[in-house]
BARO-812876 format. One line per 5 residues: number of its first residue (from 1); their letters; for each residue x, y negated, z negated of N, C-alpha, C, CB. Coordinates in nm, 3 decimals. Each point is the difference from the previous one (the first is absolute). Glycine has a CB too. Layout:
BEGIN
NUM> a> X/Y/Z/X/Y/Z/X/Y/Z/X/Y/Z ~ ...
***
This chain:
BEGIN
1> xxxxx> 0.082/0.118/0.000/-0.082/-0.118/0.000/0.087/-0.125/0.000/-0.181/0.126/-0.120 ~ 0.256/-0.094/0.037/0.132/-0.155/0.023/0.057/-0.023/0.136/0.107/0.045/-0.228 ~ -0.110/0.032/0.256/0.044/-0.007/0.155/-0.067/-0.033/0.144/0.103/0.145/-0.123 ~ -0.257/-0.126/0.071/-0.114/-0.079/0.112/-0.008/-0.169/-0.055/-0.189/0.257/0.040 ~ 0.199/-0.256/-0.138/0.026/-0.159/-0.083/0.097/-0.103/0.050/-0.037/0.123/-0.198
6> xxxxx> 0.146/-0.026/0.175/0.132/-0.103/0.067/-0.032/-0.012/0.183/0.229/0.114/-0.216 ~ -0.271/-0.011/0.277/-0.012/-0.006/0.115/-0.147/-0.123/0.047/0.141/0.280/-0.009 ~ -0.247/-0.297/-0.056/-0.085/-0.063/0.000/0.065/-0.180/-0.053/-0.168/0.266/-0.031 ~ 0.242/-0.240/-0.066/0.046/-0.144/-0.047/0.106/-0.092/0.074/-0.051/0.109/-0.206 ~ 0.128/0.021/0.289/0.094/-0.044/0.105/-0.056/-0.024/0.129/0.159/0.117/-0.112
11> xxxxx> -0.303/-0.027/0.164/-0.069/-0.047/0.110/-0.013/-0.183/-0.011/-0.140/0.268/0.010 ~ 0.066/-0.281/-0.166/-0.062/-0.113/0.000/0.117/-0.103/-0.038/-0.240/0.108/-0.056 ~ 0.318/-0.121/0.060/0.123/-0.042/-0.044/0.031/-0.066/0.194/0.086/0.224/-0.285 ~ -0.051/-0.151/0.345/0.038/0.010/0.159/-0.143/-0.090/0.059/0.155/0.289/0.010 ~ -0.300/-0.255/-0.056/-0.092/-0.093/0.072/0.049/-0.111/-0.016/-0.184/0.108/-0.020
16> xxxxx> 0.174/-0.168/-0.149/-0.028/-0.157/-0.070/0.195/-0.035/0.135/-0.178/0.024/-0.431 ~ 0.223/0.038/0.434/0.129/-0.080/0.096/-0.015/-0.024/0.082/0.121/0.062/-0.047 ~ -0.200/0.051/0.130/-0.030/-0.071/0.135/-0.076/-0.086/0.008/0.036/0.151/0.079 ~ -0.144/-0.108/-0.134/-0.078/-0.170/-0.048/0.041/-0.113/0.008/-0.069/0.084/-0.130 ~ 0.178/-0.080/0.020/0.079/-0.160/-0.058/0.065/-0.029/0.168/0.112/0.053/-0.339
21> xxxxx> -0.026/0.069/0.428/0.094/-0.081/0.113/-0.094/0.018/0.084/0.249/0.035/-0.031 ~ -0.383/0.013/0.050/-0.085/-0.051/0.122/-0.094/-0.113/-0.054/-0.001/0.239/0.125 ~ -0.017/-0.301/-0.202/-0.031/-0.087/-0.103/0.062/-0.173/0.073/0.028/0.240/-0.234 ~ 0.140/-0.201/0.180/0.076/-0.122/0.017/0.067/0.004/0.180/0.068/-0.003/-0.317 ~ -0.096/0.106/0.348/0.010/0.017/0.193/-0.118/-0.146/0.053/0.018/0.370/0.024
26> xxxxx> -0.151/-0.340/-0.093/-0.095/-0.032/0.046/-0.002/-0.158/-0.040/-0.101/0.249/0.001 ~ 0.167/-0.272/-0.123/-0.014/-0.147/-0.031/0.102/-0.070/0.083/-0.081/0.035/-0.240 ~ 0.207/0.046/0.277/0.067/-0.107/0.086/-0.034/0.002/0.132/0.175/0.004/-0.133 ~ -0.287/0.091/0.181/-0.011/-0.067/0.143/-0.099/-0.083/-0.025/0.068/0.173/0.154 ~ -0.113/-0.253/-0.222/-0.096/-0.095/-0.038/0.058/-0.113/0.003/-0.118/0.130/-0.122
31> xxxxx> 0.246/-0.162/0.063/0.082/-0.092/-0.006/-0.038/-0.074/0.156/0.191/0.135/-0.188 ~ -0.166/-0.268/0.182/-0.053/-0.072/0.147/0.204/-0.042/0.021/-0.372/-0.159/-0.048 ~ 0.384/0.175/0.132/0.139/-0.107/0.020/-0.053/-0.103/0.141/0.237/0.217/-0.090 ~ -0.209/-0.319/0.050/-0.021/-0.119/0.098/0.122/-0.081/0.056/-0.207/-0.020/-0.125 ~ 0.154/0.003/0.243/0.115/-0.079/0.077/-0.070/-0.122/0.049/0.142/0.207/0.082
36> xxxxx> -0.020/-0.349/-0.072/-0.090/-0.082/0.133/0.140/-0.113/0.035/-0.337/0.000/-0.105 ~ 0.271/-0.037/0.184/0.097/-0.135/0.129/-0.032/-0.064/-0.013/0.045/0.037/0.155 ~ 0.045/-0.194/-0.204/-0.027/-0.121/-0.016/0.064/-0.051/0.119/-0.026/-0.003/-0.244 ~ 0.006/-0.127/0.286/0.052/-0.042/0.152/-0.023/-0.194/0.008/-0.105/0.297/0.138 ~ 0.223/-0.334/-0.109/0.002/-0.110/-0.004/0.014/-0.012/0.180/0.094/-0.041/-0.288
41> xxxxx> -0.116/-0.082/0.317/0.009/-0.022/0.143/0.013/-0.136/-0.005/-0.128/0.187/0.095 ~ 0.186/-0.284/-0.186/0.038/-0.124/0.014/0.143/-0.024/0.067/-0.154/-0.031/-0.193 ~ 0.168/-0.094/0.285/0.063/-0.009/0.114/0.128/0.014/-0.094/-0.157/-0.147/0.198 ~ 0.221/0.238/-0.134/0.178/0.057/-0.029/-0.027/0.040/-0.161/0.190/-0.201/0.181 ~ -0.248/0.238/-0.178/-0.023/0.062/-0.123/-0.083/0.141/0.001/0.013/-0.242/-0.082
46> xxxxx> 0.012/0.329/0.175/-0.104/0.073/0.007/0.045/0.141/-0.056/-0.100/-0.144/0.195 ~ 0.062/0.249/-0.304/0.044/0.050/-0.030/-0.154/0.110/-0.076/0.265/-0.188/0.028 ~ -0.241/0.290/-0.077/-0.102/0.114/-0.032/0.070/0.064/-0.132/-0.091/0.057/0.269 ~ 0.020/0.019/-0.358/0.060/0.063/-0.112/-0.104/0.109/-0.019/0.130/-0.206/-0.111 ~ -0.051/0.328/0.138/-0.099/0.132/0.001/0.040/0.047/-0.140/-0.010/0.084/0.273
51> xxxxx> -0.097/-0.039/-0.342/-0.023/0.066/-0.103/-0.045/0.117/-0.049/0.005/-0.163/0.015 ~ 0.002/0.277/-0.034/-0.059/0.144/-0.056/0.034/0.059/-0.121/-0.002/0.044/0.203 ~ -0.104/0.045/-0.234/-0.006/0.091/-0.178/-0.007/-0.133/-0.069/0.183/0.252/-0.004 ~ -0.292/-0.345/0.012/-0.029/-0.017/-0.124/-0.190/0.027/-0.063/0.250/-0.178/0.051 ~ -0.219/0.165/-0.189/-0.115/0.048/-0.059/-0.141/-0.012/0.003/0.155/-0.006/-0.086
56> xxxxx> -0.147/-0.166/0.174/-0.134/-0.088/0.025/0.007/-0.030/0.142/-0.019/-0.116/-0.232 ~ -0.065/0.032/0.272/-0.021/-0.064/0.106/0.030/-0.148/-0.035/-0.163/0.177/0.085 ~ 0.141/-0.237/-0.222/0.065/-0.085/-0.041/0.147/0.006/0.004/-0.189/-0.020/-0.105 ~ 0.239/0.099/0.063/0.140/0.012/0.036/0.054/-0.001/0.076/-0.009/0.059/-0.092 ~ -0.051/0.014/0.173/0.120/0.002/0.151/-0.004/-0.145/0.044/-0.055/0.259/0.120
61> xxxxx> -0.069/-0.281/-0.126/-0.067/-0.167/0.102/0.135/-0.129/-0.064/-0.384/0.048/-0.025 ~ 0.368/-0.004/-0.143/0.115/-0.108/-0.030/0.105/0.022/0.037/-0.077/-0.053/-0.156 ~ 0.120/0.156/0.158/0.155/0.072/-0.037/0.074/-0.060/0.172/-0.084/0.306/-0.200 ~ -0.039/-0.261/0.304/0.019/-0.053/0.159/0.033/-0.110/0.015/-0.138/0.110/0.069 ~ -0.002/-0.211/-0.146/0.066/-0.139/0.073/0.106/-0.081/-0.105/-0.246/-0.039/0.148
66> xxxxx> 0.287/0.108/-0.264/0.086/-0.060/-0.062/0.148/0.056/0.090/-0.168/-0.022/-0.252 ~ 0.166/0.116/0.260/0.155/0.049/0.104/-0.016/-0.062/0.116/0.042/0.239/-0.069 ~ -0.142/-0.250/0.142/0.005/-0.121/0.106/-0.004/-0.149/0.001/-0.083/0.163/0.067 ~ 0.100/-0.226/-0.165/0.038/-0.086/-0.048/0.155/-0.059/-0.004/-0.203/0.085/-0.086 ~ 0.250/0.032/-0.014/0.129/0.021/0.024/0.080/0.016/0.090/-0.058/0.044/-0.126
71> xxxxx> 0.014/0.032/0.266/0.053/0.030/0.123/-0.003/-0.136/0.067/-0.074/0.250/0.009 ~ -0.029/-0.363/-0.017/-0.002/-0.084/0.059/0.005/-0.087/-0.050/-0.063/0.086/0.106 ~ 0.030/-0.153/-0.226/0.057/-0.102/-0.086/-0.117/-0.028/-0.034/0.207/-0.084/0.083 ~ -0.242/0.005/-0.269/-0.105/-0.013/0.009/-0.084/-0.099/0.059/0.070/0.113/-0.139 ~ -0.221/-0.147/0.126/-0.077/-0.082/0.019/0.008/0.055/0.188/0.040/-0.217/-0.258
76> xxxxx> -0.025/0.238/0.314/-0.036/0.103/0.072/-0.097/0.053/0.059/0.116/0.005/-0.096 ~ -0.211/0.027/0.081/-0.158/0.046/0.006/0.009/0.144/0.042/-0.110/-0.234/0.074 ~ 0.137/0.282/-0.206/0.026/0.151/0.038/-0.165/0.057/-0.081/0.351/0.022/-0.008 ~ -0.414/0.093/0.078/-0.109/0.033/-0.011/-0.031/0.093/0.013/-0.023/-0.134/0.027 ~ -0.081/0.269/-0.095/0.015/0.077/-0.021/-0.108/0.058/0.203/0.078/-0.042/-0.378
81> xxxxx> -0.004/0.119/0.440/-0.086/0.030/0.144/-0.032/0.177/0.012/0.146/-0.234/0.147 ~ -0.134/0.287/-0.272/0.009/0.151/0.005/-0.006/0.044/-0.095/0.100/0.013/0.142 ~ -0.151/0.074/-0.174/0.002/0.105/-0.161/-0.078/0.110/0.045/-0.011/-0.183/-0.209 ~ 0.071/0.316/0.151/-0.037/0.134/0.062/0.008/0.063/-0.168/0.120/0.012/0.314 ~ -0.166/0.101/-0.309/0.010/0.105/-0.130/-0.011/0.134/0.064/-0.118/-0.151/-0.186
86> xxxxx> 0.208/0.236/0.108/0.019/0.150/0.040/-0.035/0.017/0.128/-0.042/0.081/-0.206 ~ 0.139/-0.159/0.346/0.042/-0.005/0.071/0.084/-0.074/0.059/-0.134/0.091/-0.034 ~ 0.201/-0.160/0.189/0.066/-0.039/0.050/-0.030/-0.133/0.056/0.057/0.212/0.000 ~ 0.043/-0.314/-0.014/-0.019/-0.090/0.060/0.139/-0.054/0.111/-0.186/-0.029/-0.216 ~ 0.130/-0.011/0.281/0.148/-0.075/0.123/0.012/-0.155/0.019/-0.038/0.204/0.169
91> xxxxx> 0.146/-0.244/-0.125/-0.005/-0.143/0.066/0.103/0.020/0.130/-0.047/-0.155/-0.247 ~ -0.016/0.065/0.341/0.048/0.001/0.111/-0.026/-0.161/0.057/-0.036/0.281/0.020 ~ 0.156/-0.286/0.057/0.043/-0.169/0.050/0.059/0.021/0.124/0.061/-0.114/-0.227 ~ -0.080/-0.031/0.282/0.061/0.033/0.147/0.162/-0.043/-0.012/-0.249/-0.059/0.147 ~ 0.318/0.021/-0.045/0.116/-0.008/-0.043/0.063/-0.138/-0.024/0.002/0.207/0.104
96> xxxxx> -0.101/-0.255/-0.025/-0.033/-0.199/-0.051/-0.071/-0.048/-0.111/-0.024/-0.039/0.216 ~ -0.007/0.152/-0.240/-0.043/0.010/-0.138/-0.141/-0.132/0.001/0.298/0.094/-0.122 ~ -0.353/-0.151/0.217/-0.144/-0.005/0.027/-0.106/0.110/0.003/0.098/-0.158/0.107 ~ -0.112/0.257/-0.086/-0.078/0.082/0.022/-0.008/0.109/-0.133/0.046/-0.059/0.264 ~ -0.151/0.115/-0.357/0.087/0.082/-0.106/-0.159/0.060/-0.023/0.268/-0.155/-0.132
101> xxxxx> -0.321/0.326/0.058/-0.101/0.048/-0.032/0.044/0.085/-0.106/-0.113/-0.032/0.207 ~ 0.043/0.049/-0.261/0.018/0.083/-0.126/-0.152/0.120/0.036/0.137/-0.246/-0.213 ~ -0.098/0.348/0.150/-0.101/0.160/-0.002/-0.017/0.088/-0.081/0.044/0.002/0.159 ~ -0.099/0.069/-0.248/-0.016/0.057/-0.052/0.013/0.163/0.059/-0.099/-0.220/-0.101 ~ 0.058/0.303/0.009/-0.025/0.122/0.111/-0.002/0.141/-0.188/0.214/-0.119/0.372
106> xxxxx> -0.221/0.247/-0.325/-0.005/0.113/-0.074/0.149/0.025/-0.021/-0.228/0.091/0.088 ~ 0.323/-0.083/0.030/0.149/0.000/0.041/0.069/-0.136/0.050/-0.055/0.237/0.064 ~ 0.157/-0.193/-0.067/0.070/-0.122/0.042/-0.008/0.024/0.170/0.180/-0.035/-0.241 ~ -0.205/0.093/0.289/-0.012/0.012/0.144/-0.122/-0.091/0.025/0.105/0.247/0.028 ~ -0.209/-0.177/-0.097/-0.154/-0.095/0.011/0.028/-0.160/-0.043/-0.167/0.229/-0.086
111> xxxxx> 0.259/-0.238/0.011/0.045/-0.158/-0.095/0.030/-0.077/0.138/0.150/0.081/-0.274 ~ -0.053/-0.006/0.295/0.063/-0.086/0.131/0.004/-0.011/0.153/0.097/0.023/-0.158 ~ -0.193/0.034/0.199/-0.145/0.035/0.090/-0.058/-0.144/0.013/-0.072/0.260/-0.103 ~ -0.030/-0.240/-0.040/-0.033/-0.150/-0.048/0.033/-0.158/0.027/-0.002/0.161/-0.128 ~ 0.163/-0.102/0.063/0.046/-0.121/-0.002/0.086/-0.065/0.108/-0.030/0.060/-0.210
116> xxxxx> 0.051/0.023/0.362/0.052/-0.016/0.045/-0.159/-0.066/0.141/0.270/0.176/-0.158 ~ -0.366/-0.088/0.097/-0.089/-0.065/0.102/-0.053/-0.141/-0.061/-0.075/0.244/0.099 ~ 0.075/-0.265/-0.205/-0.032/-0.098/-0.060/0.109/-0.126/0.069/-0.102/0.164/-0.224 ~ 0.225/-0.135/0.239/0.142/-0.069/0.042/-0.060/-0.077/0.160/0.219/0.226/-0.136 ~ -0.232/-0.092/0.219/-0.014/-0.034/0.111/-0.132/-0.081/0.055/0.155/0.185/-0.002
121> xxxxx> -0.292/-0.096/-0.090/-0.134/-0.127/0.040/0.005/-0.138/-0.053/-0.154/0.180/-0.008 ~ 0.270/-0.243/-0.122/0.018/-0.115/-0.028/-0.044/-0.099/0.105/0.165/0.090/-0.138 ~ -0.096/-0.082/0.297/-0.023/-0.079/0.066/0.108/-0.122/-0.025/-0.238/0.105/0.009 ~ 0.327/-0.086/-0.073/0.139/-0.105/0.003/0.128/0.026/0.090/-0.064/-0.029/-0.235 ~ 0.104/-0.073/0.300/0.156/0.047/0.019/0.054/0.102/0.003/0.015/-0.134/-0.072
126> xxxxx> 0.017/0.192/0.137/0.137/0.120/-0.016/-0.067/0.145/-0.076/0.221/-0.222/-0.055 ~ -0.399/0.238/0.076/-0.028/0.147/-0.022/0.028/0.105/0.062/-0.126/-0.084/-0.066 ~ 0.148/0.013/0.157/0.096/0.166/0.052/0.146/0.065/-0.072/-0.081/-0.091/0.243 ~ 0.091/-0.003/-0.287/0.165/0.045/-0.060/-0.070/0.057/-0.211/0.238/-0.290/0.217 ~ -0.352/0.305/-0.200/-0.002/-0.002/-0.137/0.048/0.181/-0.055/-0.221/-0.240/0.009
131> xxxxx> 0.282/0.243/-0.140/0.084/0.108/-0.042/-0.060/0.034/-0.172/0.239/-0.090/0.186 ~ -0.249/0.184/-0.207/0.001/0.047/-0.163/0.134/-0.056/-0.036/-0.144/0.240/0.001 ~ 0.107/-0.392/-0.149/0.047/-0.002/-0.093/-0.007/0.060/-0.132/0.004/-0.134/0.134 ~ -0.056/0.201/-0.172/0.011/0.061/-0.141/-0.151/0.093/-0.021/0.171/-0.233/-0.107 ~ -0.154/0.292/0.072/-0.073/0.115/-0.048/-0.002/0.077/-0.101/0.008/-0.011/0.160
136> xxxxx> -0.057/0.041/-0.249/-0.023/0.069/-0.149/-0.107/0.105/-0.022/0.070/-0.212/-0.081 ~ -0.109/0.254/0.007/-0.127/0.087/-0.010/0.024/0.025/-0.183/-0.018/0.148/0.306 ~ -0.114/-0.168/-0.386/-0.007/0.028/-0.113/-0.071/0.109/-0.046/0.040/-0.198/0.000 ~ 0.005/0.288/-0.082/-0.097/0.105/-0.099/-0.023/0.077/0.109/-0.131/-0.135/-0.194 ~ 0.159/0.189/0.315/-0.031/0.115/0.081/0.109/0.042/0.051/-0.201/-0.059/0.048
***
């Protein structure tokens, strides 16, 4: 009889674990990670700050246009033109850097799909020459 006991107490011993790591499996794909693109376009000043994995949508949005700030100096008019969660985002510019789209997507293939058609229907200057600048993807 001691011996169906230990075998019963060690079954239930092995459930409550899997439990606990399919438990905490399940809470981190819940976790959101967010990304986004801030983008200034003031004359000779034109500059973007891509951001990913952070916790909010508040976050990324600041975290973006404060690094684009920096890239371009402040007062600036850097602004938040993108924010994605548990997926991909792109930026793409032409090479005169008039022409520029940003995209979202599931992948970064779909991101920059997006953002490259986004580049070219702009309708500015030099879309034909437009190219993937930066690309990220969060939480997937």
């Amino acid at each position: 009889m001691g011996k169906l006991v230990r075998l019963v107490t060690a079954g239930v011993g092995v459930a409550v674990l899997g439990a606990l790591v399919l438990s905490r499996t399940a809470a981190a794909d819940l976790v959101e990670h967010h990304g986004a693109i801030a983008h200034s376009d003031a004359p000779g000043h034109w500059g973007h700050a891509f951001v990913g994995d952070q916790a909010t949508e508040k976050a990324a949005a600041e975290k973006a246009v404060a690094n684009c700030q920096i890239n371009v100096g402040p007062g600036n008019n850097c602004h938040l033109v993108l924010h994605w969660h548990n997926a991909c985002g792109a930026i793409a510019e032409s090479d005169d850097k008039q022409s520029h789209g940003w995209g979202t997507g599931g992948d970064r293939k779909a991101a920059e799909k997006h953002a490259l058609d986004a580049c070219i229907g702009s309708g500015g200057p030099g879309t034909g020459s437009c190219k993937i600048r930066d690309t990220g993807c969060t939480g997937i």
